[in-house]
FIBA-991473 format. One record per residue (C-alpha): residue in one letter; x, y, z. Coordinates in steps of 0.001 Angstrom, whole numbers. Layout:
<rs>
+------+---------+---------+---------+
! code !       u !       v !       w !
+------+---------+---------+---------+
!    a !       X !       Y !       Z !
...
+------+---------+---------+---------+
</rs>
This chain:
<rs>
+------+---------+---------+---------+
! code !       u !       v !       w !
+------+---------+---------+---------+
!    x !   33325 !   19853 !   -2718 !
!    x !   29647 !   20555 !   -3482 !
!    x !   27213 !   20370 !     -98 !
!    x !   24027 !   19312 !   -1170 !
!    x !   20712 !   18739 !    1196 !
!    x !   17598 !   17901 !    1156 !
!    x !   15137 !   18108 !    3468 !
!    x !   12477 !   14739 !    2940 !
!    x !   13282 !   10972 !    2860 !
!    x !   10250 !    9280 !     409 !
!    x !   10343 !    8850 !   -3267 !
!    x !   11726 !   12315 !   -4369 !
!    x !   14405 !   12680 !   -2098 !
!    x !   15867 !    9300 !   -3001 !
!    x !   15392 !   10161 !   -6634 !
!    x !   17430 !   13297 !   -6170 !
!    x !   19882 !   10635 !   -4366 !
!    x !   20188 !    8891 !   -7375 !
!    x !   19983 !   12159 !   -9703 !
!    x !   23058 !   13614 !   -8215 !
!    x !   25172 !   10360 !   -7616 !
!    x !   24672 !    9962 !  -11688 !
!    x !   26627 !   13223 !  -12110 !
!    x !   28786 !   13696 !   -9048 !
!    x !   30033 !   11130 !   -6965 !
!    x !   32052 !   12955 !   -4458 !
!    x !   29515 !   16174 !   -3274 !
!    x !   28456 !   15497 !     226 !
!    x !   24983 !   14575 !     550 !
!    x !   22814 !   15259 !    3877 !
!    x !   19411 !   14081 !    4434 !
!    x !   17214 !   15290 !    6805 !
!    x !   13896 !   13532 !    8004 !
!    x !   11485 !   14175 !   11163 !
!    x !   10517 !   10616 !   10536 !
!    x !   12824 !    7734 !   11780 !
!    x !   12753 !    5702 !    9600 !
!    x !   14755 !    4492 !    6695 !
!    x !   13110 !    5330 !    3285 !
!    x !    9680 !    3512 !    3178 !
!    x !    7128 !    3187 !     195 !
!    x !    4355 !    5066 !    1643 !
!    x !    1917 !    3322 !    -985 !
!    x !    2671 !     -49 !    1034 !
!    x !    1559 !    1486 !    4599 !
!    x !   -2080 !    -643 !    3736 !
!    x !    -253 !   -3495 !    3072 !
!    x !    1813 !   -3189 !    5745 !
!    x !   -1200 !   -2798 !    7912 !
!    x !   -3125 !   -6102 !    6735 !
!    x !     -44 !   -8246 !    6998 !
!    x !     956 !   -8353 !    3707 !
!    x !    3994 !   -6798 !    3933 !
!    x !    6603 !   -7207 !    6420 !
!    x !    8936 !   -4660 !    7793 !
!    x !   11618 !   -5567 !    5737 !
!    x !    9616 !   -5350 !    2362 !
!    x !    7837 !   -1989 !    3369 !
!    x !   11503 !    -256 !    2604 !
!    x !   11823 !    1822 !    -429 !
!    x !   15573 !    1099 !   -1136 !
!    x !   18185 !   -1421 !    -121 !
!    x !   19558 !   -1819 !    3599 !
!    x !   22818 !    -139 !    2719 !
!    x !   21299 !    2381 !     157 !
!    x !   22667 !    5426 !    2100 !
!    x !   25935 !    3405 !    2456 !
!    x !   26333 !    2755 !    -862 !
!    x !   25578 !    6819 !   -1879 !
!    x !   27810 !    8065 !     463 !
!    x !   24857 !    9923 !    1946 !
!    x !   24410 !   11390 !    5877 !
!    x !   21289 !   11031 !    7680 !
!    x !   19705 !   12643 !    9731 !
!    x !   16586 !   11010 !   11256 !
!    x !   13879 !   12085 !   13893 !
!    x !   15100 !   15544 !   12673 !
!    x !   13006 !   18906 !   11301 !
!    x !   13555 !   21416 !    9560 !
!    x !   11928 !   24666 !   10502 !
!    x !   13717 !   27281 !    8538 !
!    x !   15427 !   27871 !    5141 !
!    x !   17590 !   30277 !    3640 !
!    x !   21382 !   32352 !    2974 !
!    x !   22504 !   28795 !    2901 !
!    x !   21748 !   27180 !    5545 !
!    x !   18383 !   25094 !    6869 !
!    x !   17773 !   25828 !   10166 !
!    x !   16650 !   22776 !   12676 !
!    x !   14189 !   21897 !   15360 !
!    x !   16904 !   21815 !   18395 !
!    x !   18752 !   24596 !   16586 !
!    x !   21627 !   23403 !   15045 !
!    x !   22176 !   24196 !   11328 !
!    x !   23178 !   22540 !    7902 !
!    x !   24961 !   24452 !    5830 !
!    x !   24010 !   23823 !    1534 !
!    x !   24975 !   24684 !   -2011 !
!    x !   22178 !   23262 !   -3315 !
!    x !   19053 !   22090 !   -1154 !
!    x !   15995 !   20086 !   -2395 !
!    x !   12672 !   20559 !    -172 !
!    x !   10545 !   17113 !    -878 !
!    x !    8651 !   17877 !    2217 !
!    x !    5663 !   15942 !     792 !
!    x !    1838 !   16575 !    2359 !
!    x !     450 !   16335 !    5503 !
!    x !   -2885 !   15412 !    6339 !
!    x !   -6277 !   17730 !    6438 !
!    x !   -8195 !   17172 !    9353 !
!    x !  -11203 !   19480 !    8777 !
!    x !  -12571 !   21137 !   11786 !
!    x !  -15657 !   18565 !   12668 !
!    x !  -17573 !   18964 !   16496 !
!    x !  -16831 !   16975 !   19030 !
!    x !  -13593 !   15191 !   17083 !
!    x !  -11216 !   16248 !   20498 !
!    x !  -13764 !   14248 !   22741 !
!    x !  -12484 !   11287 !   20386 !
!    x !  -10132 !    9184 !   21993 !
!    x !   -9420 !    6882 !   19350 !
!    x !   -8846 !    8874 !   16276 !
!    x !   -6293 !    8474 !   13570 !
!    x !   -5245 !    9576 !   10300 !
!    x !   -3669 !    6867 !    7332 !
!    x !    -663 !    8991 !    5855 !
!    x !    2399 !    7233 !    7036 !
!    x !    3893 !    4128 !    8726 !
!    x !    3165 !    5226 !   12357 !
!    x !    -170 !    5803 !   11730 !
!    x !    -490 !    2475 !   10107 !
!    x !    1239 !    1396 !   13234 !
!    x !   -1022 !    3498 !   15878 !
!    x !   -4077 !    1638 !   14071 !
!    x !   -2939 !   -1732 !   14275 !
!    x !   -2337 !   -1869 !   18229 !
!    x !   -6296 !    -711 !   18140 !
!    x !   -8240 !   -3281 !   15691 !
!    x !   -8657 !   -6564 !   16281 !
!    x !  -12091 !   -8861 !   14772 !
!    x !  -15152 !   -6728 !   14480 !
!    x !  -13506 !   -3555 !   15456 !
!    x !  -15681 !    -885 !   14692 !
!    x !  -14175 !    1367 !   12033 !
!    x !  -15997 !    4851 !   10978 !
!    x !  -13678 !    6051 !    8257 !
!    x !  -13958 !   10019 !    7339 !
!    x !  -13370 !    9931 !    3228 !
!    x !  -14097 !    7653 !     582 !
!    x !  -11009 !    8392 !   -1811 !
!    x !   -7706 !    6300 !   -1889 !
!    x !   -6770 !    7122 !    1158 !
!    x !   -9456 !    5800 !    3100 !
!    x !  -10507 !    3108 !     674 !
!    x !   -6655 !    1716 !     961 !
!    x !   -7391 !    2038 !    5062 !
!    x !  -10806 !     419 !    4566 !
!    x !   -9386 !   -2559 !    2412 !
!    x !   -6193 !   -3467 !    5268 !
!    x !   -9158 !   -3345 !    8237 !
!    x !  -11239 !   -5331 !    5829 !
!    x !   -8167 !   -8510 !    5654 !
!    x !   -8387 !   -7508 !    9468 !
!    x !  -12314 !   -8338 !    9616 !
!    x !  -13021 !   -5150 !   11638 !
!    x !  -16711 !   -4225 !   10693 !
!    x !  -16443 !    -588 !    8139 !
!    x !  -18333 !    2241 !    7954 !
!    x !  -17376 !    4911 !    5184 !
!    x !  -18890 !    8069 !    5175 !
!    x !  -18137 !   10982 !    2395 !
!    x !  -19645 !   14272 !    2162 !
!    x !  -19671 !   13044 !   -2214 !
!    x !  -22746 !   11130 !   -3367 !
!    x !  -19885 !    8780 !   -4805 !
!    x !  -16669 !    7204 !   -4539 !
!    x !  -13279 !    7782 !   -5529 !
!    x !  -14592 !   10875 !   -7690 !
!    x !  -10879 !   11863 !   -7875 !
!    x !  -10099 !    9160 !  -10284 !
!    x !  -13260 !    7694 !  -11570 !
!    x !  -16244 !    8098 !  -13330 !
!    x !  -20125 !    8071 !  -12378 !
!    x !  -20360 !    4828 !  -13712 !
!    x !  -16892 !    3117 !  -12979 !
!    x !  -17423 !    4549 !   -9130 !
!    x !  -20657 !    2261 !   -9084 !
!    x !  -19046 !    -687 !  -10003 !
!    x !  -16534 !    -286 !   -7703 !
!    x !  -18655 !     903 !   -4921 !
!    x !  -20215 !   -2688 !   -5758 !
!    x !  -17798 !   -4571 !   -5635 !
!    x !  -17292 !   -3443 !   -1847 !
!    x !  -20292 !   -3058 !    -428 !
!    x !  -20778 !   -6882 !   -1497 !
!    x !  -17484 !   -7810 !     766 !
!    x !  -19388 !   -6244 !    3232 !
!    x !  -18280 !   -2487 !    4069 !
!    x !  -20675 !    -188 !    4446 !
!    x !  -21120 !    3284 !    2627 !
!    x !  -22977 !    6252 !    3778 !
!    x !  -22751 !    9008 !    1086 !
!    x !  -23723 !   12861 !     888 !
!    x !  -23599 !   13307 !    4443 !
!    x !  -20918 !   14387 !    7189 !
!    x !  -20609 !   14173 !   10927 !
!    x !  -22276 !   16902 !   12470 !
!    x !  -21764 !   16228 !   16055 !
!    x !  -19121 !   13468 !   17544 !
!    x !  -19361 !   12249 !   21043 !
!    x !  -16764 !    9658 !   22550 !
!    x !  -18333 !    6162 !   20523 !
!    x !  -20435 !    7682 !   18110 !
!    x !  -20716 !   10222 !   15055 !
!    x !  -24193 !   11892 !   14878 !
!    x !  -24110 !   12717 !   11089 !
!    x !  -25965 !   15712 !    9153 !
!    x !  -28618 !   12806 !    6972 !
!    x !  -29943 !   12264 !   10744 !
!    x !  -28415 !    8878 !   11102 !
!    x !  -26002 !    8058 !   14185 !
!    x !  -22771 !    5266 !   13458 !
!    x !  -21495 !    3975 !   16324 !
!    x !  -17497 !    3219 !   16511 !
!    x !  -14428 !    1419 !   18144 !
!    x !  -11950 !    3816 !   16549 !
!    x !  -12116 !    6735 !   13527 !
!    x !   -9570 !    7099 !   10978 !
!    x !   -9569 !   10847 !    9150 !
!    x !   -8941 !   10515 !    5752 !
!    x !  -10488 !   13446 !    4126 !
!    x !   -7667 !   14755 !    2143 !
!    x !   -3932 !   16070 !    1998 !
!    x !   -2418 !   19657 !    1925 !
!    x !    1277 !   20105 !     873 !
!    x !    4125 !   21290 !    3154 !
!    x !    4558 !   24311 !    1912 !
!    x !    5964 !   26501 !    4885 !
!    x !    9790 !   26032 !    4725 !
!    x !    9452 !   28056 !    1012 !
!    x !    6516 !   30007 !    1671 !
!    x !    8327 !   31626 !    4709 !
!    x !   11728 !   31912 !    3071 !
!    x !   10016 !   34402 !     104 !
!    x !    9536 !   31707 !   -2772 !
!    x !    6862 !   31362 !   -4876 !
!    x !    3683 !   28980 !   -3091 !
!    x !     269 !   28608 !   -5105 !
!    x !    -933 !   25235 !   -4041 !
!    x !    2273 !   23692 !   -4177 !
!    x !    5467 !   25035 !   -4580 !
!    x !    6107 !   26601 !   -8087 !
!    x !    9314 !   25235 !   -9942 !
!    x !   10598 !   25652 !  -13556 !
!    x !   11050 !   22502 !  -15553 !
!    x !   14211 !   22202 !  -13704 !
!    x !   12754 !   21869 !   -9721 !
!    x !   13940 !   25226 !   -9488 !
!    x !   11852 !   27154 !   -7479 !
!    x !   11803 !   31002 !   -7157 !
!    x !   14954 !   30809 !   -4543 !
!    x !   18176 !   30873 !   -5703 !
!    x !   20008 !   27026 !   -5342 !
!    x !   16389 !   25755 !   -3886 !
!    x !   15235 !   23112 !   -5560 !
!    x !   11667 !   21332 !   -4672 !
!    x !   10208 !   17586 !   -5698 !
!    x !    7328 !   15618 !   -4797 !
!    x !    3757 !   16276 !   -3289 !
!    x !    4491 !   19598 !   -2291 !
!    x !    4704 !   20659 !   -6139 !
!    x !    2857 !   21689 !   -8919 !
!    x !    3551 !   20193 !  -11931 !
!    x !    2406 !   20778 !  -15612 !
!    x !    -214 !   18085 !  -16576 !
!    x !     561 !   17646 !  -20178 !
!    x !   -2982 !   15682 !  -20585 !
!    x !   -5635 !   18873 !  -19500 !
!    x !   -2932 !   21529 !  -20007 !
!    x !   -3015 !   22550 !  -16639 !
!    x !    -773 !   23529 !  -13613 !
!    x !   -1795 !   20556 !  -10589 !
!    x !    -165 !   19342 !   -7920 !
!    x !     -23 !   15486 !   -9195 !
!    x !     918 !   13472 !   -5511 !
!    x !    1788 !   10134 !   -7157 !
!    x !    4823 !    8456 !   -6279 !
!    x !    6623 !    7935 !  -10015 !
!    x !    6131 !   11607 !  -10908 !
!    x !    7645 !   12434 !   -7032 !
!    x !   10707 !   10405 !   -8062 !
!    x !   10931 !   11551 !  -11430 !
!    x !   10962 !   15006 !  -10081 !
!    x !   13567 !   14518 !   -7165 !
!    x !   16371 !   12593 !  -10285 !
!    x !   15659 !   16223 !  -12397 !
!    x !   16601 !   17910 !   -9430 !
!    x !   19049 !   16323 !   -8156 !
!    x !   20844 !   16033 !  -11571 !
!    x !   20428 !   19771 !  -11852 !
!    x !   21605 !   20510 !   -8424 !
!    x !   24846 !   18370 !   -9710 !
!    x !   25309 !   20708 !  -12523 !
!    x !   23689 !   18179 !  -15887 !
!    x !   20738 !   20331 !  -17484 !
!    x !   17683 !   18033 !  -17153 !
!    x !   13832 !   18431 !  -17116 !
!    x !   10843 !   17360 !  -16028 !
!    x !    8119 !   17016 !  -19100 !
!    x !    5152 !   15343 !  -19854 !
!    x !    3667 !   14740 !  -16678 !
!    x !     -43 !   12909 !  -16288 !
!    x !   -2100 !   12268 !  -13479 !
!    x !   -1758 !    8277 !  -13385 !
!    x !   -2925 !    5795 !  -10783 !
!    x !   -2736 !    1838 !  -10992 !
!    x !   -4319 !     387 !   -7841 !
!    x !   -6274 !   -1905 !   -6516 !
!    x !   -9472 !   -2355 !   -3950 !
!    x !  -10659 !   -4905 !   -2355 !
!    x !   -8957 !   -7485 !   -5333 !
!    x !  -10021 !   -5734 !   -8303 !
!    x !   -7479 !   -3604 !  -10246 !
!    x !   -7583 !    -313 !  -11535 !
!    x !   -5617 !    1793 !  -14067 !
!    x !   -6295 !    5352 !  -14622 !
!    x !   -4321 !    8352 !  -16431 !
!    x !   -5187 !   11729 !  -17808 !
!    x !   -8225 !   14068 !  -18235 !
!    x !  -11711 !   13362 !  -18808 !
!    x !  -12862 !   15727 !  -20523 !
!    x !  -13786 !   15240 !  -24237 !
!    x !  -15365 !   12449 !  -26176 !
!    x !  -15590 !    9237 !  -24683 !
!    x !  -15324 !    5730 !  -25882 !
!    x !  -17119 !    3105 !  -23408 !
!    x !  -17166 !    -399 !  -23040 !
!    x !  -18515 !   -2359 !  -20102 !
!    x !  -18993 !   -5763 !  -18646 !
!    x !  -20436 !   -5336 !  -15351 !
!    x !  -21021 !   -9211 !  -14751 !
!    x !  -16570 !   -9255 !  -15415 !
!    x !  -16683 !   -6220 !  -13270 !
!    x !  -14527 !   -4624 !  -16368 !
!    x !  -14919 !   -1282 !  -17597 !
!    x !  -13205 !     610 !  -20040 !
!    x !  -13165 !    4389 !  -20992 !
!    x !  -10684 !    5904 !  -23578 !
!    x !  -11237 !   10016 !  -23811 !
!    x !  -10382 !   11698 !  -27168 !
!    x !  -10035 !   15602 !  -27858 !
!    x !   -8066 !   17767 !  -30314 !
!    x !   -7406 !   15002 !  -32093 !
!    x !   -5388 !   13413 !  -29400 !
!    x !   -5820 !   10887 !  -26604 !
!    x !   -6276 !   12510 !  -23145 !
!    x !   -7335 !   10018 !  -20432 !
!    x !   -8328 !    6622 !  -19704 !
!    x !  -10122 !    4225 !  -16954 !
!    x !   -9637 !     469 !  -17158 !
!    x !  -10995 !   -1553 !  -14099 !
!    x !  -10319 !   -5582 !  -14170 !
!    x !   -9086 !   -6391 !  -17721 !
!    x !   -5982 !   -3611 !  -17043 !
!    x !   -3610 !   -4737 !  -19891 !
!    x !   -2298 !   -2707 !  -22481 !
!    x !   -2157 !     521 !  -19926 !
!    x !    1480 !    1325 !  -21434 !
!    x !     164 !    1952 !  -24462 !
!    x !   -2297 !    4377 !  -24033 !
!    x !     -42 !    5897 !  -21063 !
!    x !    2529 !    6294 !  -23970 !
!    x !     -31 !    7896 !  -26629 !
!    x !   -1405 !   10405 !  -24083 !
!    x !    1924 !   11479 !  -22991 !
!    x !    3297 !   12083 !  -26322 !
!    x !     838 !   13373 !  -27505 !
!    x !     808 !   10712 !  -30388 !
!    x !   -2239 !   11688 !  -33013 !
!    x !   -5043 !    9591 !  -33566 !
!    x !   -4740 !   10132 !  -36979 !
!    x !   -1267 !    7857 !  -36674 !
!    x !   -3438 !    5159 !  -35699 !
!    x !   -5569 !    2556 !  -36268 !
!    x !   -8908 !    3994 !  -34133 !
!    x !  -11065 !     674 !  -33866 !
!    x !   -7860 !   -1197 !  -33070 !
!    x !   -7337 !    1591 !  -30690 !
!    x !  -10220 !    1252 !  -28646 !
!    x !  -10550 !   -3013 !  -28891 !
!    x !   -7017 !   -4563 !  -29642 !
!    x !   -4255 !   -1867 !  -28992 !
!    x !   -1658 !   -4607 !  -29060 !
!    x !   -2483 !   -4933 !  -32760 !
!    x !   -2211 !   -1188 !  -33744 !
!    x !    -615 !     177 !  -36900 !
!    x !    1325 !    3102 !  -36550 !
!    x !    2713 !    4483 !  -39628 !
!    x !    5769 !    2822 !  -40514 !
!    x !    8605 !    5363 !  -39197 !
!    x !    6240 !    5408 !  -35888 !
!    x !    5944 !    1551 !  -35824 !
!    x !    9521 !     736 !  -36420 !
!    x !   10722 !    3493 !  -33662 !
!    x !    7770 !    2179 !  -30942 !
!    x !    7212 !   -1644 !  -31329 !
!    x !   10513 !   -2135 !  -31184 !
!    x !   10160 !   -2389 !  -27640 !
!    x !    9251 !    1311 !  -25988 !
!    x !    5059 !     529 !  -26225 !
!    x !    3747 !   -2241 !  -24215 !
+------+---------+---------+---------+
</rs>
């Protein structure tokens, strides 16, 4: 009987879970966590945080899901060492594998800032404890300094806004969200929340902190209650890196999670991946492409050939009540349309003959379509291009296309 483990309990380990199960229901199947939890969407930490979600909703899976898999757990627990076979734990004892899966995920980056130990209140937003730590600290007009201005801290700085703490925001970028957006969609967003009242303070950083307050490098001084760090993430790399396998800025895999160490397998935000849309090799920390990832491996691990293709950087999300779909690359030639009164925005990015990327911000219907052209690389000369940019639901494909897609697969 086939010992499989993995090492990780978010969105790639349970897809490896459900990838194995699919092709072998007896192997036994260990999972080992430094977190206590059961599985959790980490995505719903903010919601969590403003009340929106309760505990029982916050869970990724079903009660029994383990149960059900035949899977043991083994919670509160880490890993510290891999290899001939066996992961090595925390307290010492060790699990022995066939096939192991590290979907380790990222950790924080808390860049080195002065003064930040003198801090007593100081958190980062990455997982359900820190969601947790935050909430026993911010109560009405809590003052908030938050370190970052991408999703991380924007999801932070919407929860604290339901909370009516009083936000301050402050990136080192002149703009917001430049990980996902444009110049021009950024502004509209940016917008959008300054006018429910959080504040922004852009192309600066803190150059000194003392215990309340964050001198920052523009001159000016924000005062604050508590500080969240939301800066960025770095993946958890070690457990490979150390055991000889191949580490760039993730862990490099072949199209089946493979990585460089025989009967290790890797999933999740610890990974490169191949972004079919710019043609490049990315770590892509988005929680579909983690579980897509973990099912490939796991379904390797159980012995059914399977791979991972056509992955695109892809983000639907909201701030602050207006919604936001993004996918692909930027760079090419770009179709605009805008109604900033609507707050809607629309970008559609064309090279090679081929769509590549996309922005919509409040009218976000029709995503699956372009999501669908980009990632197979369906030519624009299949389709109708002024229907394209205005009506997709109306396109034309040619007729083999049409009958095979609008049956159903686009929408």
């Amino acid at each position: 009987m086939k010992k499989y483990v993995i090492i990780g309990n978010s969105a790639a380990a349970i897809g490896a879970v459900q990838g194995i199960r699919s092709v072998d229901g007896e192997g036994l199947i260990t999972v080992i966590s430094d977190e206590p939890y059961h599985t959790y969407s980490r995505p719903l930490i903010s919601y969590w945080l403003e009340g929106k979600v309760d505990d029982e909703k916050i869970y990724y899976r079903e009660p029994d899901f383990y149960e059900k898999n035949n899977v043991m757990t083994m919670f509160g627990t880490r890993a510290v060492k891999i290899g001939d076979g066996y992961v090595t734990l925390e307290n010492g004892g060790k699990v022995q594998y066939d096939k192991l899966l590290v979907a380790t995920g990222s950790k924080p980056f808390v860049p080195p800032m002065a003064g930040l130990e003198n801090v007593k209140d100081k958190f980062t937003f990455m997982n359900w404890d820190s969601a947790k730590a935050i909430k026993e600290k911010v109560k009405e007009n809590t003052k908030v300094l938050i370190i970052g201005a991408g999703l991380i801290g924007l999801k932070c700085a919407e929860a604290l806004y339901r909370l009516k703490a009083d936000i301050t925001v402050v990136d080192l970028a002149d703009r917001i969200l430049p990980s996902i957006l444009d110049v021009r969609a950024g502004e509209i967003m940016q917008k959008h929340i300054e006018d429910k009242g959080t504040k922004f303070i852009l192309g600066a950083s803190v150059e000194q902190f003392a215990e309340n307050s964050a001198k920052l490098t523009n001159g000016m001084t924000v005062d604050f209650d508590i500080v969240v760090v939301a800066v960025g993430v770095r993946p958890n790399t070690e457990l490979v890196s150390e055991a000889g396998g191949k580490v760039e800025k993730g862990i490099i895999t072949d199209m089946t999670q493979l990585t460089t160490i025989p009967d290790v397998y890797a999933a999740g935000d610890c990974t490169v991946s191949h972004d079919c849309s710019s043609g490049t090799d990315r770590i892509l920390a988005l929680l579909p492409n983690a579980f897509m990832q973990g099912e490939v491996a796991g379904k390797n691990m159980a012995g059914k050939e399977a791979y991972y293709l056509n992955a695109i950087p892809m983000n639907a999300i909201g701030f602050y009540g207006l919604h936001i779909i993004t996918a692909g690359s930027y760079d090419g030639e770009a179709f605009v349309e805008e109604n900033a009164e609507k707050e809607q925005y629309k970008k559609l990015v064309m090279k090679d003959g081929l769509l590549k990327g996309y922005i919509l911000m409040g009218d976000v219907a029709r995503a699956g379509i372009y999501t669908s052209m980009i990632k197979e690389q369906i030519p624009l000369a299949d389709v109708d291009i002024e229907l394209l940019k205005t009506k997709p639901q109306m396109m034309m494909f040619g007729k083999a296309r049409r009958d095979e897609k609008l049956a159903g697969k686009i929408g």
